[in-house]
N, C-alpha and C positions, 0 to 999 in steps of 0.2 A: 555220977555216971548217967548217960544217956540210953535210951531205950535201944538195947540192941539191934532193931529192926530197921528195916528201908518203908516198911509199909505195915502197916494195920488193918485187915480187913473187918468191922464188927458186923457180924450177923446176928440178929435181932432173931432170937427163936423162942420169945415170948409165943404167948397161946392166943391172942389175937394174930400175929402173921402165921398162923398155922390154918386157924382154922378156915371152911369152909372152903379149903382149897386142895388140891388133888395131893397126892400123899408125896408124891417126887416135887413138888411145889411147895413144900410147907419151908417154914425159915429153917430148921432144925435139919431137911432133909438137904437143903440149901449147904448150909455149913459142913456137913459131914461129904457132901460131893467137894467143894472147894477146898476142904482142908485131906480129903485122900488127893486130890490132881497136886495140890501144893507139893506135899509128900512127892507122889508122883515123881514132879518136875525137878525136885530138889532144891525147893525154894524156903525149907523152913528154917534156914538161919536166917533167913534176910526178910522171908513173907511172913507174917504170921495172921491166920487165922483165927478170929476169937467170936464164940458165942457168948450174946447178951439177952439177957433176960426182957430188958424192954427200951428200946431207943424211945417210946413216947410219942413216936411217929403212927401210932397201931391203926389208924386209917385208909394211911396209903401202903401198908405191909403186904409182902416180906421185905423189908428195908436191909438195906448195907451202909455204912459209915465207911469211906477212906480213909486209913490218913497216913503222911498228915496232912495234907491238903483238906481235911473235912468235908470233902464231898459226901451229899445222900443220893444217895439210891434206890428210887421204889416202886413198887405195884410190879414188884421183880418173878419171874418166874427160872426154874432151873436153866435153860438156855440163856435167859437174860443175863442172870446170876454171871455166869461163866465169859459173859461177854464183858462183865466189871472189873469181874477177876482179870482177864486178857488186856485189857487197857492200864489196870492199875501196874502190871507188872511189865508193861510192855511187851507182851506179845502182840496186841494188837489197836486198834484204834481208840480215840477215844469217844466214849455214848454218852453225852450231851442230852440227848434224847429218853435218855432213860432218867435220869436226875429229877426228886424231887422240885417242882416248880414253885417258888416262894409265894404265885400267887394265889395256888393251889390249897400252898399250907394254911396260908392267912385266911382263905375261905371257909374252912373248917375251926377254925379258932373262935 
């Protein structure tokens, strides 16, 4: 059997993408906004929403994983958030601009 979903959203609501960031901006508050709009939308047979503990990314956090396309997304904030969500489901465009930069990552490595 294959995973019943069209899309996977992971949100990283480790305690690094939380901390020292305003309380509607943490990964966890992140998640809980995305996964009430999903609801909302009537998208959770098909969307699903998942919180994780730590993508390993905790630098550039709050981080999101798509997939399955595997796109990352980070240094995210609740608007930003919402703006992944809307591309990944196609609501609306997609932010390129928000995606982890590989040479970004590798600098920190």
């Amino acid at each position: 059997m294959k995973v019943p979903f069209q899309s996977l959203i992971l949100v990283c609501i480790g305690a690094r993408c939380s901390e020292e960031r305003s309380k509607s901006d943490s990964g966890d508050a992140i998640r809980q906004e995305l996964k009430d709009l999903n609801k909302k939308k009537g998208r959770k047979a098909t969307v699903r929403i998942c919180g994780v503990s730590c993508l390993d990314l905790c630098d550039f956090g709050p981080n999101i994983i798509v997939e399955p396309a595997g796109d990352v997304y980070s240094h995210l904030t609740a608007k930003t958030a919402r703006k992944v969500y809307d591309a990944a489901v196609g609501d609306g465009p997609a932010v390129p601009l928000l995606m982890l930069d590989e040479r970004e990552l590798r600098r920190k490595k």
